[in-house]
C-alpha positions in Angstrom: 19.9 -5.3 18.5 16.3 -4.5 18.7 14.6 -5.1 14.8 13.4 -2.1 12.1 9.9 -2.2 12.5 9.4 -2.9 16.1 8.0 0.0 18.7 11.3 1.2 20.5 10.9 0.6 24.3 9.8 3.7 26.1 12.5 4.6 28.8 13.1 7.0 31.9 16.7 8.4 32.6 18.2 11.7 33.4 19.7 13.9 31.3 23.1 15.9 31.8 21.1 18.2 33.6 19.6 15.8 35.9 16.6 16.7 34.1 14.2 13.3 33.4 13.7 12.3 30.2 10.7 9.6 28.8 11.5 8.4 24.8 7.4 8.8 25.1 8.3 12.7 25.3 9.5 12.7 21.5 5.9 11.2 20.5 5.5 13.5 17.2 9.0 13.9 16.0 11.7 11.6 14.3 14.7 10.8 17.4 17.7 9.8 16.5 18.7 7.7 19.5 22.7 6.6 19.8 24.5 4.3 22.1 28.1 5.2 22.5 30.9 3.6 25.2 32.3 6.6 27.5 32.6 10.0 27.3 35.3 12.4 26.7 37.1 9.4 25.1 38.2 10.3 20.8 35.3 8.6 19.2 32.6 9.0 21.6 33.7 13.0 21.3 33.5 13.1 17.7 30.4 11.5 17.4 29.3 13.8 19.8 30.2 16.9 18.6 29.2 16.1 14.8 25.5 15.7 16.1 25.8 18.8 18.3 27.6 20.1 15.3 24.2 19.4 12.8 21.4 19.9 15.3 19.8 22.4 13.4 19.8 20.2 10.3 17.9 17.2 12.6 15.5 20.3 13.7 15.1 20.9 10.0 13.3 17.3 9.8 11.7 17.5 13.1 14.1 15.3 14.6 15.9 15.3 18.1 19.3 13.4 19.0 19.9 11.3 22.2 22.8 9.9 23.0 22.9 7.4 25.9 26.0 5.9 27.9 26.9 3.9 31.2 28.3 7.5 32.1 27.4 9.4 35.3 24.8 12.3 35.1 27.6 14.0 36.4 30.5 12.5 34.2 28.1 13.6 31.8 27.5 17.3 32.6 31.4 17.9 32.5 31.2 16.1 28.9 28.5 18.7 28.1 30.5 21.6 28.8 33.9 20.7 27.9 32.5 19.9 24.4 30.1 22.5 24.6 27.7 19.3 23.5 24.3 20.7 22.5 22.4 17.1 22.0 20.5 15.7 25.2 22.4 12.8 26.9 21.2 10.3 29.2 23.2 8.6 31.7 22.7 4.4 32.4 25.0 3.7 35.2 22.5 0.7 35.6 22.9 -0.6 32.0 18.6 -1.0 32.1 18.1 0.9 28.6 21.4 -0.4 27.4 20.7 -4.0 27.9 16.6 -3.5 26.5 18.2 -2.2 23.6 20.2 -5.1 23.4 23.5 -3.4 23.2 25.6 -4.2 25.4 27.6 -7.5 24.4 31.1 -8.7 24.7 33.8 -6.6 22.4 37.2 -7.5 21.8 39.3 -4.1 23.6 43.1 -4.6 21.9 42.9 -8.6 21.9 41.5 -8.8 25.7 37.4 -9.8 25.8 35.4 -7.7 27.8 31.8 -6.5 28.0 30.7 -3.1 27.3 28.4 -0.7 24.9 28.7 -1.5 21.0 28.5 1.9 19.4 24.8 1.5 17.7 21.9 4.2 16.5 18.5 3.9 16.0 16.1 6.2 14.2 13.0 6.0 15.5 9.7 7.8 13.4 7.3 9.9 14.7 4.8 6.9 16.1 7.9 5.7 18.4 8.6 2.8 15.8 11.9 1.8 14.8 12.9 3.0 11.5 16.6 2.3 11.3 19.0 -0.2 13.5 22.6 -0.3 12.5 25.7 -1.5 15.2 29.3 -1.0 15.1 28.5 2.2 13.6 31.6 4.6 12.7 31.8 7.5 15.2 33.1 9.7 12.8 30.7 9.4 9.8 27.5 8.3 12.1 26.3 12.1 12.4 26.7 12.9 8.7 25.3 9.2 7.4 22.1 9.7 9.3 21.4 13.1 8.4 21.7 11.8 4.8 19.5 9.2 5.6 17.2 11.5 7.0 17.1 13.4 3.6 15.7 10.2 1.7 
């Protein structure tokens, strides 16, 4: 995991609309920037849909959500609309932003080990600087817990 205090790696991927999308865009504004494991699975949907949820409320302190998986542009357009998903998400079938993030380690899937995506956010400030690193973060309470951190 990448340290607090450290300038977050600039990136290029696409977006659910194929659209391309630089971290260096959100120069100016706070981004809250999550890894999750696969899309339209229960926790990567809830996490999902709680940002989507409280996007106004990240507006409301000039901060933006990404959300970045090994997920298709395409796997992630039809996550978009089933979930009517409002939050930009960027697809890394190529792992390159995953692994310079540091996030992609072995996990232990119902006592089998196997590599993928450890569910982790970063808040990043305005300067592109990291503010906040947490891993193994809960899917459930992650939207909520960093709007609250937000308000401090």
């Amino acid at each position: 995991m990448l340290e607090v205090g450290t300038k977050a790696p600039d990136f290029i991927l696409y977006d659910q609309n194929n659209q391309e999308v630089r971290l260096s865009d959100y120069l100016g504004k706070k981004v809250v920037l999550y890894f999750y494991p696969k899309d339209n699975t229960a926790g990567c949907t809830k996490q999902a849909c709680g940002f989507s949820e409280r996007l106004e409320n990240f507006h409301a302190y000039n901060c933006d959500v990404i959300g970045i998986s090994k997920d298709t542009v395409v796997s992630h357009k039809r996550f978009e609309e089933k979930q009517n998903l409002k939050i930009t998400i960027l697809a890394d079938p190529e792992l390159d932003v995953i692994q310079m993030y540091d996030v992609y380690h072995e996990k232990n899937m119902y006592g089998k080990k196997v590599m993928g995506v450890v569910r982790t956010t970063y808040l990043i400030d305005e300067q592109g600087i990291i503010i906040f690193a947490k891993e193994k973060v809960k899917a459930a309470t992650n939207p909520e817990d960093m709007l609250e951190l937000l308000k401090k």
